[in-house]
N, C-alpha and C positions, 0 to 999 in steps of 0.2 A: 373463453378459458374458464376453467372452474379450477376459484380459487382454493376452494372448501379444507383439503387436505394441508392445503399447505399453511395457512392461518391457524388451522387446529393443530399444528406441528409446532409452530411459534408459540401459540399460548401456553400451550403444554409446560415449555420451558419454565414459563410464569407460574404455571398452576403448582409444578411440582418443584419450584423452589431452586432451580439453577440459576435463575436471574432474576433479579428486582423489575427490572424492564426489557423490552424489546422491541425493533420494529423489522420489518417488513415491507419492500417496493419490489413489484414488476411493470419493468417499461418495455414499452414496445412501439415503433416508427414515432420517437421523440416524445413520447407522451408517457407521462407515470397512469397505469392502467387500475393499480392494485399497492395502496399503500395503509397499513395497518399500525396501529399500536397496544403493544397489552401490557400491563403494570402500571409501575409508576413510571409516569410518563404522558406528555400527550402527544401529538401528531407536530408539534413547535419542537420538541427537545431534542436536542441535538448529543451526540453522541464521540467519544474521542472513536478515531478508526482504526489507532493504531497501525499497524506497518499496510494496510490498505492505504496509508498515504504516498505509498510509494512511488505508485501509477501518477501520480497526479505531478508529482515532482519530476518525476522522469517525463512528464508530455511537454513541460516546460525546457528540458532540456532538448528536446525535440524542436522546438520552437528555433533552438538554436542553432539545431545541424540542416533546417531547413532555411533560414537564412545566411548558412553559408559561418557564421560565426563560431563554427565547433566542428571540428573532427574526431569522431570517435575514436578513429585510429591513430591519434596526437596522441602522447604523452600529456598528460596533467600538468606538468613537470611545465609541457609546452605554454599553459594560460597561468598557471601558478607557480614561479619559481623557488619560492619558497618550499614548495613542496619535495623538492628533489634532496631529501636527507635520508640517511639512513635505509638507503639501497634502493628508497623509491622513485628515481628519477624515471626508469623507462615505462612504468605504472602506466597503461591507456585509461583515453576516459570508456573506453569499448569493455576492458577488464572491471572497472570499478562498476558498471550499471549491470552488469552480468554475475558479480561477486565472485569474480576469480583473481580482485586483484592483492589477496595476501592479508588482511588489515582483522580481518572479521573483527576483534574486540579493541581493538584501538578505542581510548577510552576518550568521552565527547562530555562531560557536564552540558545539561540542555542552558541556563545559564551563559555560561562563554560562548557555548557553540553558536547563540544566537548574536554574539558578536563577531562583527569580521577581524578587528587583532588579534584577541585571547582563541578566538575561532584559530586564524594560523598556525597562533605559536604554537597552539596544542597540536596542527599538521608536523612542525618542525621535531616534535616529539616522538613521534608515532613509528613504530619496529613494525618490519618485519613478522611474520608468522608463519611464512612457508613462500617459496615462490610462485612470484604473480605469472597469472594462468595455468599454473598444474594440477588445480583442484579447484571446485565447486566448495564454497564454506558459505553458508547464509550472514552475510553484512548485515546485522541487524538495525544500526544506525550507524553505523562510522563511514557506511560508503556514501551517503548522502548528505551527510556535511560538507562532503565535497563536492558534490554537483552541488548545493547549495553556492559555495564558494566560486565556483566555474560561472553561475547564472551572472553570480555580483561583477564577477571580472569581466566577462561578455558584454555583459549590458549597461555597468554603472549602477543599477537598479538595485535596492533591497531583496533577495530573490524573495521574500514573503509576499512582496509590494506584484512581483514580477510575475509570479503566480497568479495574483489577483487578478493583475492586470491584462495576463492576455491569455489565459485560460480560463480561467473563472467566469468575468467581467464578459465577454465575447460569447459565452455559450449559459449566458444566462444563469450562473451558479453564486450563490453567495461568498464570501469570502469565507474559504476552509483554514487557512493556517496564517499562525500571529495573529490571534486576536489580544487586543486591547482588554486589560480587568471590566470597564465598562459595555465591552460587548458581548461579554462570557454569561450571559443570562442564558437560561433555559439547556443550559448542560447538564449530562445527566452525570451523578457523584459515580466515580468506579468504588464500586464495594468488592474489596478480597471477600471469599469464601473457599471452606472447605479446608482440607489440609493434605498437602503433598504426601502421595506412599513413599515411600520407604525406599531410598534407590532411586525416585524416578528424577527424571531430569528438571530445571528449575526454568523458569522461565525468564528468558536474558533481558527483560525490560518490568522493572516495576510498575504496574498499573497505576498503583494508588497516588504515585508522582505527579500524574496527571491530571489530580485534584487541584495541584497548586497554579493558582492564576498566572504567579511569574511563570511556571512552565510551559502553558498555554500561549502565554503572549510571545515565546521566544519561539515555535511554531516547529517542533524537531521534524525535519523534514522527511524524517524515514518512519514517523511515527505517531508525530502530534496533529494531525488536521481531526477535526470537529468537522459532521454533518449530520444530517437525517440519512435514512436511509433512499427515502425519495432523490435527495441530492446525490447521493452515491452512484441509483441506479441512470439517472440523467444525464451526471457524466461519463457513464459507460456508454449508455446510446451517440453522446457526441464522438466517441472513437468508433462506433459503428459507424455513424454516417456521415458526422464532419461538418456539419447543415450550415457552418459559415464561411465556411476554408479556414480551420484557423489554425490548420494545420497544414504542411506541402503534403502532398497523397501519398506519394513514394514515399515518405520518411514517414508518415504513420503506416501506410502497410508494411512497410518492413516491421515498424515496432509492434504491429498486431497479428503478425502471420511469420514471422521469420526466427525460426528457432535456432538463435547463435552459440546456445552453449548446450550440451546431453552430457556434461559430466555426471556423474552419479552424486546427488545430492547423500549426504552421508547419514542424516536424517530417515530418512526412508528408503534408502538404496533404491532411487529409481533415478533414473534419467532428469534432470533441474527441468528441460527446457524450456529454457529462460530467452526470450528476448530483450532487445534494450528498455528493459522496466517492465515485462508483463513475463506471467507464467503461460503459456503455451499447452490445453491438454493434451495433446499428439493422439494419434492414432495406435498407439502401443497396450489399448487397454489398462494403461497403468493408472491414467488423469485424476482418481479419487486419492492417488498416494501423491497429489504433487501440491505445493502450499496455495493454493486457489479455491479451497471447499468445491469445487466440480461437482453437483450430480454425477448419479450412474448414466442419464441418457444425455449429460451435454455431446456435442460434439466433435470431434478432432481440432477443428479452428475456433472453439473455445480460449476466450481468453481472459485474464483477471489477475487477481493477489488479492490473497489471505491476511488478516490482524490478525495481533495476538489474541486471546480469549476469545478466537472462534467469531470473530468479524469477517466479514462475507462481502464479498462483489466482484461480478464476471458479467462477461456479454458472450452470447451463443451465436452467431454469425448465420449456423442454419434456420434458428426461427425468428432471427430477429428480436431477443428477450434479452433485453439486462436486467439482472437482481439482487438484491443487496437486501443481507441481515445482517444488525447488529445487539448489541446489547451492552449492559453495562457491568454483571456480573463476570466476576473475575475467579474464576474456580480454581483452583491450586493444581488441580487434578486434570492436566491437559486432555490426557488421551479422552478420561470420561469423559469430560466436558466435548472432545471433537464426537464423541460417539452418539451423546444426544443431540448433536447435530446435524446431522450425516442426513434424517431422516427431513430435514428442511430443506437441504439442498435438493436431496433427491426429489423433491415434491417441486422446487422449483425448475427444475430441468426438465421434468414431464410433461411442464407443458408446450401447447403448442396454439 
């Protein structure tokens, strides 16, 4: 594979001042082939991934529906009792990993939310915002407090601990999310840059929050995991190929090939194709409009999710590549910011 274009696509970003740092991994049959770093930063520093933690927390819930201890198609309502106020009793956990199920801005402090009491009571709070399952609205952290909350109830376990422990730990990955002040060395500081145009839209999670250790350690599970981009791409390749069972087959292929929801994300007006926790590029020619950074040549059974400021990681199924970019520059300026990106992803999809 010639990596040429695509490393000079990354640096770029560096040279011309969109980001302090960045990295770059392509894995391929288990093994990181192509992993870079340009700025400040070395090949150790680790990076927030922002809503790229999403996949990771949803495989954990998988964990669950493959022993039999979660039914998607249950009510929330069903492992949380608490949860059944204010109209949400029939809520599934199948709507809440799909973000159909009504909540989008339900408001989470990372703080509380890393507590299981103040974590509820804030459930017992939470309205309404349209009826679950009749629209596609991006959950940007409220729907994963509560799979956070389902792990704990399921398992007994911490879900930070539970992630660790049989995701992470089994397929050889460091621990991503709730780290300890003492373990938060070598992360890279999110720096805002630039300034919002005029009208455009704002970005529903503050970056620079993620500077604060206590945030880090409460581990927000739709937003807070810490990696390299190497780690990124690694756990991509374990939902390729699985290399220890640490998942049932059926219930990862369904979450890597089964496209449960095409409401039209309102964002982009395309199609979500969401499955339970991964974005889905489809066959529709649309996949560069859908939150996954896609290359122009990935795939149809392409699959992955996007971070905010333009964090990156997907696996392509036809060549066998996962890839993950990240960075720590935080540009105010979304669209720009996705537009000198575009030509990274693209470079990463070409190959073969």
């Amino acid at each position: 594979m010639e990596f040429g274009p695509l490393l000079d696509a990354a640096e770029q970003l560096v040279t011309n001042g969109t980001t302090p740092a960045c990295q770059v991994a392509v894995a391929r049959d288990n093994e990181v082939v192509c992993f870079e770093t340009f700025g400040a930063a070395t090949d150790a520093t680790r990076f927030c991934v922002f809503s790229a933690t999403k996949p990771i927390v949803a495989s954990a819930v998988w964990l669950l529906i493959g022993d039999g201890l979660l039914d998607p198609a249950r009510p929330v309502s069903h492992y949380v009792p608490e949860f059944a106020t204010n109209g949400k009793e029939a809520i599934t956990v199948e709507q809440v990993m799909l973000h159909t199920s009504g909540f989008p801005n339900a408001p989470m402090d990372a703080i509380e939310g890393g507590d299981t009491v103040t974590r509820v009571k804030r459930f017992t709070e939470w309205q309404l915002e349209w009826e679950p399952g009749s629209r596609f609205e991006y959950h940007g952290t409220s729907a994963h407090w509560v799979l956070a909350e389902l792990i704990e109830r399921c398992t007994g376990s911490d879900f930070r601990d539970f992630v660790d422990e049989r995701v992470c730990t089994p397929n050889r990955l460091p621990r991503l999310l709730g780290l300890l002040e003492e373990e938060q060395e070598d992360i890279a500081e999110c720096v805002p840059l630039g300034e919002r145009p005029d009208g455009a839209a704002t970005m529903a999670v503050d970056g620079s929050v993620f500077n604060d250790p206590a945030v880090r350690a409460a581990g927000i599970p739709g937003a807070g995991a810490v990696a390299t981009a190497a780690t990124m791409a690694r756990f991509y390749q374990a939902l390729l190929h699985n290399p220890n069972g640490v998942w049932d087959a059926n219930v990862l292929r369904d979450a890597t090939t089964n496209v449960r929801c095409t409401l039209p994300d309102p964002l982009m007006n395309v199609p979500a194709n969401r499955s339970l926790g991964l974005v889905i590029a489809g066959d529709d020619g649309l996949h560069q409009l859908r939150y996954a950074f896609f290359g122009r040549d990935n795939s149809p059974g392409s699959f992955g999710h996007a971070g905010a400021f333009c964090q990156v990681a997907w696996a392509d199924p036809a060549t066998g590549i996962s890839f993950s970019f990240l960075k720590n520059g935080l540009q105010a300026d979304m669209i720009a910011d996705a537009v000198k990106v575009i030509p990274i992803t693209d470079a990463a999809a070409a190959l073969h």
